[in-house]
Every structure is written in structure tokens, then in C-alpha cells.
C-alpha positions in Angstrom: 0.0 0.0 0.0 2.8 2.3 0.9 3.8 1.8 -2.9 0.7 2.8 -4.1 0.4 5.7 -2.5 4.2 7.0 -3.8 2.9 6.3 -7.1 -0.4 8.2 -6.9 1.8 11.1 -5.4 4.1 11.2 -8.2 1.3 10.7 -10.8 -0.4 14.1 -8.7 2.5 15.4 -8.9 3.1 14.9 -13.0 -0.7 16.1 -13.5 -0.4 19.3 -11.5 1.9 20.7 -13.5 -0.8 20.9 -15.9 -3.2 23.5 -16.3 -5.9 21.2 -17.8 -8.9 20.0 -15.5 -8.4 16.7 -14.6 -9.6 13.7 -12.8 -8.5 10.6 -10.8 -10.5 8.0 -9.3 -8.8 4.7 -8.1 -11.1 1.8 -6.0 -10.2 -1.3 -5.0 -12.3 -5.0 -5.4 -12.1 -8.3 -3.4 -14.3 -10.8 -4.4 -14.0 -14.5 -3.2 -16.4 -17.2 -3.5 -17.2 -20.1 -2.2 -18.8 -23.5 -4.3 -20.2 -26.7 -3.4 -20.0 -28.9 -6.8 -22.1 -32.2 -7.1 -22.8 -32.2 -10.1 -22.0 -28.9 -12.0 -21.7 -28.3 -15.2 -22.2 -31.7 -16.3 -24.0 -35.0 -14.1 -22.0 -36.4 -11.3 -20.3 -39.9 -12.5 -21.1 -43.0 -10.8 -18.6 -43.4 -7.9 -17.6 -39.8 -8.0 -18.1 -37.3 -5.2 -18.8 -33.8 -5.2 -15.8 -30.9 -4.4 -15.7 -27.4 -2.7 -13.3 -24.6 -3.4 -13.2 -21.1 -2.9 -11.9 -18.9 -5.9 -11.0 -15.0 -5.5 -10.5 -12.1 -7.7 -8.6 -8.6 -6.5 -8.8 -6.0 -8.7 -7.2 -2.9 -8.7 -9.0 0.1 -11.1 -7.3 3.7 -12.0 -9.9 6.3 -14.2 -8.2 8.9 -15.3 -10.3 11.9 -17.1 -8.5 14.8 -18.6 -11.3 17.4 -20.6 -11.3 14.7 -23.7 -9.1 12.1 -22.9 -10.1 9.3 -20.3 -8.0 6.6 -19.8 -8.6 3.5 -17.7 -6.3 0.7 -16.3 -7.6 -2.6 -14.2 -5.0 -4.9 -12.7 -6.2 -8.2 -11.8 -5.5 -11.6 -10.2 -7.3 -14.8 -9.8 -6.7 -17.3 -7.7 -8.2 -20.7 -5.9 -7.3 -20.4 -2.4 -4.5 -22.6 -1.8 -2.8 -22.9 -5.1 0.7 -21.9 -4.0 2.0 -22.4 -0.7 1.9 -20.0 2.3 5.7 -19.3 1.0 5.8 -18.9 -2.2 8.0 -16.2 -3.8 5.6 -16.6 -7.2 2.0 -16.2 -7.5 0.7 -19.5 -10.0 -1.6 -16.8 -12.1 0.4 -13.2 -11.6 -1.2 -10.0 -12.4 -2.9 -9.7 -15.6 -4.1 -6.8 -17.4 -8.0 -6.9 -17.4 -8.1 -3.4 -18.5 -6.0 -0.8 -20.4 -7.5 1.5 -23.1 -7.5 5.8 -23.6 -10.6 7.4 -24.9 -10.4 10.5 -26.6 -13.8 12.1 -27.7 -13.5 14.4 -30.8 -16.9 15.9 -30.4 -19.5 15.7 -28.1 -21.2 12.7 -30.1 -17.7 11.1 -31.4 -15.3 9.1 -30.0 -12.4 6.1 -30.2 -11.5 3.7 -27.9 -8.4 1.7 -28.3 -6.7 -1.0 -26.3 -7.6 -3.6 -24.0 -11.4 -3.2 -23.2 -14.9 -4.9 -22.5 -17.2 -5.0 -25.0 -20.7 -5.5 -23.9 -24.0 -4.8 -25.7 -27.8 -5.1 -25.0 -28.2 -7.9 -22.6 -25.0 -9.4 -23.0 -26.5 -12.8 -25.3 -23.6 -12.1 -28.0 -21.2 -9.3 -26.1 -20.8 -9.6 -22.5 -18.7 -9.1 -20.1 -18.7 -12.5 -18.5 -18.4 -11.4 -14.4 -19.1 -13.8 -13.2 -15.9 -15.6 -14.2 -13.3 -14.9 -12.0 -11.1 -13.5 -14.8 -14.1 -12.1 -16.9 -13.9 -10.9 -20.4 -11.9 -8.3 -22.5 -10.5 -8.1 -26.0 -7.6 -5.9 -27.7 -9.2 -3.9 -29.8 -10.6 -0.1 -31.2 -13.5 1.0 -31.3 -15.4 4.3 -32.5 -19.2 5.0 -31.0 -21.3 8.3 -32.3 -24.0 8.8 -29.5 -27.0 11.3 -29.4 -29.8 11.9 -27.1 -31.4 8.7 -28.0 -29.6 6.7 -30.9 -25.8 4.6 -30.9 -23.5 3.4 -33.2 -20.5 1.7 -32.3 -18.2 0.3 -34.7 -15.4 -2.0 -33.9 -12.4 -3.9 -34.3 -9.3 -6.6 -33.7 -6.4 -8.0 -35.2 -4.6 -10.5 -33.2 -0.8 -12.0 -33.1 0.8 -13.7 -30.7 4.1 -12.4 -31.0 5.9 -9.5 -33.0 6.8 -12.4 -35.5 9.0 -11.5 -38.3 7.4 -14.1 -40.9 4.0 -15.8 -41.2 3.4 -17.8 -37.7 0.7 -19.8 -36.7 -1.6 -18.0 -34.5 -2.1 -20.9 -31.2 -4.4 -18.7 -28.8 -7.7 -20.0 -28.5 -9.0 -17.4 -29.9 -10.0 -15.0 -33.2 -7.4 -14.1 -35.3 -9.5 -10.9 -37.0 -12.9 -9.2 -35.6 -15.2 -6.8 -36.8 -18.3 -4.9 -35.4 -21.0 -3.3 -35.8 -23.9 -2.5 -32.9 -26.4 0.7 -33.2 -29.4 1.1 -31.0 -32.0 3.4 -31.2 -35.2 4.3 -28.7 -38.8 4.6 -29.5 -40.8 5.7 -26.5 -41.7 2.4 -24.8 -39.2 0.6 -27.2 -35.5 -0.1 -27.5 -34.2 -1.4 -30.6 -30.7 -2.8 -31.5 -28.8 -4.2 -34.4 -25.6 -6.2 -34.4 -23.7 -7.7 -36.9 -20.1 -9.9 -35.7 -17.1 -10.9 -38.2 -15.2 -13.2 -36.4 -12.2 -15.0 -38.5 -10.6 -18.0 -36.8 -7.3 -19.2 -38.0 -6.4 -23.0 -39.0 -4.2 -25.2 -41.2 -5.3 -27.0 -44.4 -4.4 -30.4 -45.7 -1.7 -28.7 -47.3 -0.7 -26.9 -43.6 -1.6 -23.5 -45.3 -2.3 -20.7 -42.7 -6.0 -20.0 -43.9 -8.3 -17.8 -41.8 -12.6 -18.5 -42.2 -14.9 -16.2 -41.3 -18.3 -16.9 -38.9 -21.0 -13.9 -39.0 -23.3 -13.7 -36.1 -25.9 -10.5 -36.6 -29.8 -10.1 -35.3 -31.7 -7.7 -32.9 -32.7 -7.2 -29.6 -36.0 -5.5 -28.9 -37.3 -3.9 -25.4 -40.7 -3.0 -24.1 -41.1 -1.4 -21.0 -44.4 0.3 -20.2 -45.9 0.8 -16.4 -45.6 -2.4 -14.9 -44.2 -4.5 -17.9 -41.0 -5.3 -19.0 -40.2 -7.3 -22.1 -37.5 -8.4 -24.3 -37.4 -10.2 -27.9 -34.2 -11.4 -29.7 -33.1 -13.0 -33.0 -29.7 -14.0 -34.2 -28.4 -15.9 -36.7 -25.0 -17.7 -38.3 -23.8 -18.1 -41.5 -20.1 -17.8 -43.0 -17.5 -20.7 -42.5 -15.6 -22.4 -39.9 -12.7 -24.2 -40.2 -13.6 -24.9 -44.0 -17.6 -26.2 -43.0 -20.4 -24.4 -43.4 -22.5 -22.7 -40.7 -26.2 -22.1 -40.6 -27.8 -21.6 -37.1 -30.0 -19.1 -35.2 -31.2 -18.3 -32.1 -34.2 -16.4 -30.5 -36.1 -16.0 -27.3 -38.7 -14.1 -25.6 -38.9 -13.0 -22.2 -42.1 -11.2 -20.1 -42.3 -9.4 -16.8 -45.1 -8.1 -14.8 -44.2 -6.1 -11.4 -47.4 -7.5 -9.8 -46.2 -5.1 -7.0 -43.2 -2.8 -5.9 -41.4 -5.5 -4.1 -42.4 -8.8 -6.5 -41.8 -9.4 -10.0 -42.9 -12.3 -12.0 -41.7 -13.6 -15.9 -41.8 -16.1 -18.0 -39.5 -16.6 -20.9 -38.6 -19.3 -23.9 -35.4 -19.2 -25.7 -34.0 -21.9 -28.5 -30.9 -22.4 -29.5 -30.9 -24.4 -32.7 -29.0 -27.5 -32.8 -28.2 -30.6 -34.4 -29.5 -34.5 -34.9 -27.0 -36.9 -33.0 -27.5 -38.9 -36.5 -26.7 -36.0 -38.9 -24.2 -36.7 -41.4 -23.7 -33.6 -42.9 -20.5 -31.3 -42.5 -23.0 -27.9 -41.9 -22.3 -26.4 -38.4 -26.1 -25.9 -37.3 -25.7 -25.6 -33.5 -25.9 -22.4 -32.9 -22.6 -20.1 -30.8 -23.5 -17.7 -28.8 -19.8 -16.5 -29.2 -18.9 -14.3 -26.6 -21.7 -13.7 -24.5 -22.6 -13.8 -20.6 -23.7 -17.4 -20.9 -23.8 -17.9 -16.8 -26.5 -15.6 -16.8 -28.8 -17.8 -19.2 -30.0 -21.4 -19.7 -29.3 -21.9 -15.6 -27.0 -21.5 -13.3 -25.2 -25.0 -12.7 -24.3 -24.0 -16.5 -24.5 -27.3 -18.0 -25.2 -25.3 -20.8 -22.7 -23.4 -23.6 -20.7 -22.3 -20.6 -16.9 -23.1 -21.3 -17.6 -24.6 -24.9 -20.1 -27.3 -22.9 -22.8 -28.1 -25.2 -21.4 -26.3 -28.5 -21.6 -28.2 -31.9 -24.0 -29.9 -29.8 -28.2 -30.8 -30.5 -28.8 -27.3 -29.5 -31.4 -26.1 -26.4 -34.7 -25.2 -25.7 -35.2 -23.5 -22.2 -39.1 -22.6 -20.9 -38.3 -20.6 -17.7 -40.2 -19.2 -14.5 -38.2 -16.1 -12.9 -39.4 -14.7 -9.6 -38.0 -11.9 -7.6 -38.8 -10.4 -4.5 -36.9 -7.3 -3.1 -37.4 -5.6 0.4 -34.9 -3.3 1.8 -31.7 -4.6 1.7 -32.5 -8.0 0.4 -33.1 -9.9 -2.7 -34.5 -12.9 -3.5 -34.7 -15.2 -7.0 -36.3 -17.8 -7.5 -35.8 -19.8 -11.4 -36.9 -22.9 -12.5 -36.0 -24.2 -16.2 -37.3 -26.9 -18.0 -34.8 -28.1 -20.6 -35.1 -29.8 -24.1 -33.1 -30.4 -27.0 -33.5 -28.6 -29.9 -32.3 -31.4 -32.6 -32.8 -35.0 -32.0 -31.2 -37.0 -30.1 -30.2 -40.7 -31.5 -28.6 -43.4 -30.4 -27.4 -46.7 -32.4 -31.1 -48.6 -31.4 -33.6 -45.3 -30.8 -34.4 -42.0 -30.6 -34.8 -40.6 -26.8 -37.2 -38.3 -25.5 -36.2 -34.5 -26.0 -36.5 -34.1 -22.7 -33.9 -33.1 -21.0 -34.3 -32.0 -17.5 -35.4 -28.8 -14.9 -33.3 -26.7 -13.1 -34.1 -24.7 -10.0 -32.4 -21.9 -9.3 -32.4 -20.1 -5.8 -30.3 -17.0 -4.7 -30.6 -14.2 -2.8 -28.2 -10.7 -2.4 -27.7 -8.8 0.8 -26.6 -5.0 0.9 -24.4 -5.7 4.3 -23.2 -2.1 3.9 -21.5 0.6 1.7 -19.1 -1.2 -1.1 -20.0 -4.7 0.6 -22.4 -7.1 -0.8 -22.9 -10.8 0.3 -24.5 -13.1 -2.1 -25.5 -16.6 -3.3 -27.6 -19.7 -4.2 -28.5 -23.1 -4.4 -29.1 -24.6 -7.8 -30.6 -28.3 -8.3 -30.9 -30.6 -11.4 -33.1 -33.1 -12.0 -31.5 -35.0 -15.0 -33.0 -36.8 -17.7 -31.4 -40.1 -19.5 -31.3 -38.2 -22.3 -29.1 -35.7 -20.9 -27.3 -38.7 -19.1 -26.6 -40.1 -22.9 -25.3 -36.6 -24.0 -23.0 -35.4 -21.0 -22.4 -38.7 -19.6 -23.0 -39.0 -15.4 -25.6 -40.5 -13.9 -28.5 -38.6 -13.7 -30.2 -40.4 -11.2 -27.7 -39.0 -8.6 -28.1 -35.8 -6.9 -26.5 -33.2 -8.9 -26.9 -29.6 -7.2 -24.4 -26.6 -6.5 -24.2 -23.8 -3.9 -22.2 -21.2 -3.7 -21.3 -17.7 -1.6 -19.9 -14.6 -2.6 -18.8 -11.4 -0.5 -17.8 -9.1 -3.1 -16.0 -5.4 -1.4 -15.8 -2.9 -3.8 -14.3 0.7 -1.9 -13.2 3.9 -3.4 -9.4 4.6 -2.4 -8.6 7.9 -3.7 -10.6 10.1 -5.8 -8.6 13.3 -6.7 -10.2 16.2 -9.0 -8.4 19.7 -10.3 
């Protein structure tokens, strides 16, 4: 600490000399977690028991804002308590840069982002942030966004190497080589309307080990409805381009209402599908539908059986028919989810075709205000497992699969410094 507050001097001490009004802001964030997994993300195997860790991010944020330059930096690590020794001279994950991008805004409307950044759009289906990984989710890349009173544009992009190579090298991150955006949104009273359309190139080797790069396109819309006590949201994406030299053709789209039936409760329903393909299919098309890089946690459940960490993908796709209740009062809050799941595609095997059934989730979890920049949190998720999900994931659904977790997340303000 003593080093970070000789830095923040001499950074005071840079900026002063500087007649320009400027801004600092630094806060801090601790956020362990504790699980309990029997049976997450896929069915607990015969003989196998369940596991309980606790995880923790630290973060460490600097916003700097100088009349039309803002610049932000995060520092991060993330860690399972307990993966180095009580003296170790090393950290196992080190400090990575979550973080580090300048602004500058030409005009009031227009402006360019560049650097290492979160991009997250609409409810975060395609674009999200992913918090609720430990590490998250942010990309190298520029961006420009025009903005007025009640319409967006942002456009965007991402060219990716790992190295400063002096010849053609094969890219091996697990991840796009090239990226390109575009995202505008628009409001209409009542009614918010976005577009989106996603380039995302992906690097392999041919037969002939020839560095080729295919491109994927993911584009659709998200609507919103809000009026007096209802909220609503429709959306509709879909995938066509090449991936790794096959085909894709898949979409997606869902529907979700919401009635405050008073201050305190609020009740939904909502149906998404994820389209899919047969277990028998021969064909080389990718149907199964990506949702790329969005916030999958926050969908389909949370024991995240589903899409989370590339579970599921290439897969016979998802239905998901959920219930969502929530009940807040003072400092507390309350959810309560149950899903009913189903395959989207048949499902095959060598003697007969299973029911599409898949199973139901129930979701509980509540949130707790304990008191400025601390919130306490968690939940307690079951599934009830079908045999056809047995036959796609494997495990033994006749076990008790279920997860709980708990989550104190402190977020204060440091220093906050303004000329």
C-alpha cells in the first residue's frame, strides 16, 4: 500500500503541472467465492463425489479523465485459495491486465476507444462481459461509438498475433485471429431497438498446412418494451459464414415477459432456442448455434450445463421454458428460477431415438446489501437430469446433482482526486 500511494503522489504530482482539468478515481475489489460442486456443469459420475473450493479475484482500477481524454487501467488476479503455498516467492496466475484503453472524444457525439477493453451490448447474449468468471472478459481492440440523445453506433475492431513475429506464424491462442463490429441502437418511447452484426475470423491449417483464416457472422436484434408495470424483451440472431472450411447455418431467438405484480415482486416467463443438431446427422454444416462471446452464466441456468466453457457447443442445440421470480425488500433480494430443458435437434442413439426431454433446473439465490461497497450473495441450484441428458454429457443422472455457492464481493473507493 505504501507503494501505491508514492505512485499516486508522483502521478499528482506529473498532473499538476498541468493547467488542464483533470480527474483521478482509483477503487479497489475483493471478491471471493465459495462453491459446493455435485454435479455442476455436467452429471456427477457413478462413484464420483462432489468438491468445494473457494476462488478469488482482487482487482485494482485507475480512471483517469483529462477534458477529452479518459483513460482507464484494471490490474487483476485470480486465484483458488490454496494454489501456492503459504511461502511462495511466485504467484501461479500473476497480475494480468483486465483493463488498459484511452478514450479520446473528438466531439461531443464522437469518439475512439483503443486498447484492452470490455465490449458489452444489450443484454450481453452475444457481447458480455462474463463477471461472473473470475477473470471475466476483454478483448484488444478499437472502437469508434457516435452517440446522441437517443440513438448509438459503435463500430469496432481486432487483429490478433501472438508475437511480434517476423514471418507468417501460426496463431495458437484460442481465440480470433480478425474481428469486426458493428452494434447501433436506437429508442422509440416504450421501445428499444438494437442491431448487431459480428465478423469473427478464426485461423487453421489446411491439408496442405496453409495458414487459412474462415470467417463466422453472427448478426440479429434485440428488442425492449417497457411500459408501467411491464417489462419485455425479444431477440433473433443468426450464423452463416465458415468455420474451419464447413459451413454454418444456425439461429437463435427467445422471448422473455415481466409483470411487477407489486413494488417489491416481479414475475416472468421466458422461452429461448438455440438451434441445434440430430446426433445422427451426417452432414459437414455447423447448425448448432454459438453464442460466441456472450454472458452465458446468466442464461440457460445457473449449474451452466449449458454453452458455458464450450459445454454443449456443436451440440443438438437447447430449448429453455423458464419461470423467474423476484422479491426485493430493503436490503435483500431474492430469486427464485426454474427451467425446464429440451433439446432442440434429435437425439439418436445406435437402437432409438430418446425423448427431447432433458431435464429442470431450480435456481435459488438471494443478495444482501451488508453495507456501503460490501455485498454478500448466493444460491443453491438443483438438477433433476434426464437419461437423455445422461446419454449426452455422460453421469448419472439419477444422482443428486446440485451446487451452492457464496460470494462477498467489497468494492471501496481509495482515492478520488479532481483539479
Amino acid at each position: 500500500m505504501k507503494k501505491l500511494r508514492i505512485l499516486i503522489l508522483l502521478v499528482l504530482g506529473g498532473m499538476s503541472a498541468s493547467g488542464q482539468a483533470q480527474e483521478l478515481d482509483v477503487n479497489l475489489q475483493v471478491r471471493p467465492r465459495f462453491e459446493y460442486r455435485n454435479g455442476y456443469k455436467t452429471l456427477l459420475p457413478e462413484g464420483q463425489e462432489g468438491t468445494s473450493q473457494i476462488s478469488q479475484r482482487s482487482r485494482l482500477n485507475f480512471n483517469y479523465k483529462q477534458e477529452d481524454l479518459t483513460v482507464k487501467l484494471t490490474l487483476q488476479n485470480t486465484r483458488t485459495w490454496g494454489d501456492v503455498p503459504t511461502t511462495a516467492v511466485a504467484d501461479k496466475n500473476g497480475v494480468a491486465l483486465f483493463e488498459a484503453w484511452a478514450q479520446y472524444n473528438f466531439t461531443p457525439k464522437w469518439s475512439a476507444r483503443m486498447g484492452r477493453q470490455v465490449l458489452s451490448y444489450d443484454n450481453q447474449r452475444i457481447l458480455g462481459e462474463q463477471d461472473w468468471g473470475q477473470q471475466a472478459q476483454s478483448h484488444d481492440a478499437l472502437t469508434v461509438s457516435f452517440h446522441s440523445e437517443k440513438n448509438q453506433l459503435d463500430l469496432g475492431g481486432a487483429y490478433n498475433s501472438d508475437a511480434e513475429n517476423t514471418f507468417q506464424t501460426p496463431y495458437k491462442v484460442a481465440n480470433y485471429k480478425a474481428m469486426q463490429y458493428a452494434w447501433c441502437h436506437t429508442t422509440f418511447d416504450k421501445i428499444g431497438a438494437s442491431l448487431l452484426f459480428l465478423n469473427t475470423g478464426y485461423e487453421y491449417a489446411n491439408t496442405n498446412a496453409k495458414l487459412l483464416v474462415d470467417y463466422k457472422q453472427t448478426f440479429g436484434t434485440y428488442v425492449t418494451y417497457k411500459a408501467g408495470k411491464i417489462d419485455s424483451n425479444f431477440w433473433l440472431y443468426g450464423q452463416t459464414g465458415k468455420s474451419t472450411d464447413r459451413q454454418v447455418s444456425a439461429w437463435n431467438a427467445a422471448a422473455n415477459f415481466a409483470y411487477n405484480i407489486t413494488e417489491a415482486f416481479k414475475a416472468g416467463l421466458g422461452y429461448e432456442f438455440l438451434s441445434g443438431k440430430d446426433t445422427n446427422d451426417g452432414s459437414t454444416v455447423i447448425k448448432s448455434f454459438n453464442p460466441i462471446f456472450g454472458t452465458n452464466h446468466g442464461f440457460n441456468g445457473y449449474m451452466d450445463y449449458f454453452y458455458v466453457g464450450g459445454g454443449h457447443l456443436n451440440n443438438v442445440g437447447l430449448q429453455d421454458a423458464s419461470l423467474k421470480l423476484n422479491y426485493n425488500v430493503n436490503k435483500w433480494q431474492f430469486a427464485l428460477i426454474p427451467h425446464v430443458f429440451l433439446s432442440a435437434a434429435d437425439v439418436i442413439t445406435p437402437v432409438e431415438k430418446l425423448d427431447s426431454y432433458l431435464g429442470t433446473e431450480i435456481d435459488a439465490t438471494f443478495g444482501y446489501n451488508f453495507k456501503k461497497d460490501i455485498m454478500v450473495s448466493g444460491g443453491y441450484s438443483q438438477m433433476f437430469g434426464s437419461k437423455t441428458l445422461e446419454f449426452l454429457k455422460a453421469g448419472d443422472a439419477g444422482h443428486t446433482n446440485n451446487w451452492a455457492w457464496m460470494m462477498v464481493s467489497v468494492n471501496p473507493r481509495i482515492f478520488s482526486w479532481k483539479k
